[in-house]
VOFIPA-862022 format. One line per field, with one value per residue (C-alpha): x, y, z; residue in one letter; residue number from 1. Coordinates in steps of 0.2 Angstrom, whole numbers, plus 5000, padded with zeros to 4 digits. Layout:
east [X	...];
north [Y	...];
up [Z	...];
tiba [A	...];
guse [NUM	...];
This chain:
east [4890	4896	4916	4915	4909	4922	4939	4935	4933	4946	4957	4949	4955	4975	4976	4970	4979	4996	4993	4990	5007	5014	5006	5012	5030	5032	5022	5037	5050	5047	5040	5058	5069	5059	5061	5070	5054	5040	5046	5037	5022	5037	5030	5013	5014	5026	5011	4999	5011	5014	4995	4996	5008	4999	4983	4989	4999	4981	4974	4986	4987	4969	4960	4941	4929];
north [4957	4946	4946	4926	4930	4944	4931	4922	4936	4942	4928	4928	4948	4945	4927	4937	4952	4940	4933	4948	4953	4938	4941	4958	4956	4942	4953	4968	4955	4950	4966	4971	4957	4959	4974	4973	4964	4979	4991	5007	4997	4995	5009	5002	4985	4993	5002	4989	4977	4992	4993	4975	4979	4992	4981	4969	4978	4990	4973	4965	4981	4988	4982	4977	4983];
up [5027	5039	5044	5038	5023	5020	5023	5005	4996	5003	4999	4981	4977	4983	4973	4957	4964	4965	4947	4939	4947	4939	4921	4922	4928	4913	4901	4907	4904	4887	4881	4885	4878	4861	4860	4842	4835	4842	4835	4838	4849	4862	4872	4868	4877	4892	4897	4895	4906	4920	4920	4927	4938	4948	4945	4954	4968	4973	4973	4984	4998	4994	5012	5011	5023];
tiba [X	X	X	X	X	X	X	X	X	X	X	X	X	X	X	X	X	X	X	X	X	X	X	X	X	X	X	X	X	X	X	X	X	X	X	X	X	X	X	X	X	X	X	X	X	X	X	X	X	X	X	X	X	X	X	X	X	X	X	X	X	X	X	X	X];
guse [1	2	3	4	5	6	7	8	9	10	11	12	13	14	15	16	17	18	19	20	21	22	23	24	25	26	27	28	29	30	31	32	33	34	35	36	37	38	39	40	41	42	43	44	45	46	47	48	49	50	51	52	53	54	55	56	57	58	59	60	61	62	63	64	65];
């Protein structure tokens, strides 16, 4: 593949790397102000919303080749 070719997807993978940041980060936070209301799935959406967060972190420093 060509190097020109490579800068979009590029670009691509760290905007979606940078929103699932986002989208995990807001998950975290009101996973753990409604804390009350979850109950015993607490521990449930904390780990789906630290999923997200290394999601989006590999994607933002992950380097194509």
């Amino acid at each position: 593949m060509s190097e020109e070719g490579s800068f979009g997807i590029e670009i691509a993978e760290r905007f979606f790397g940078f929103l699932l940041l986002i989208i995990g980060v807001l998950a975290m936070y009101f996973t753990l102000t409604s804390a009350n209301a979850l109950g015993g799935f607490l521990g449930f959406f904390g780990f789906l919303s630290l999923v997200l967060l290394v999601l989006g972190i590999i994607m933002i420093t992950v380097k194509i080749e």
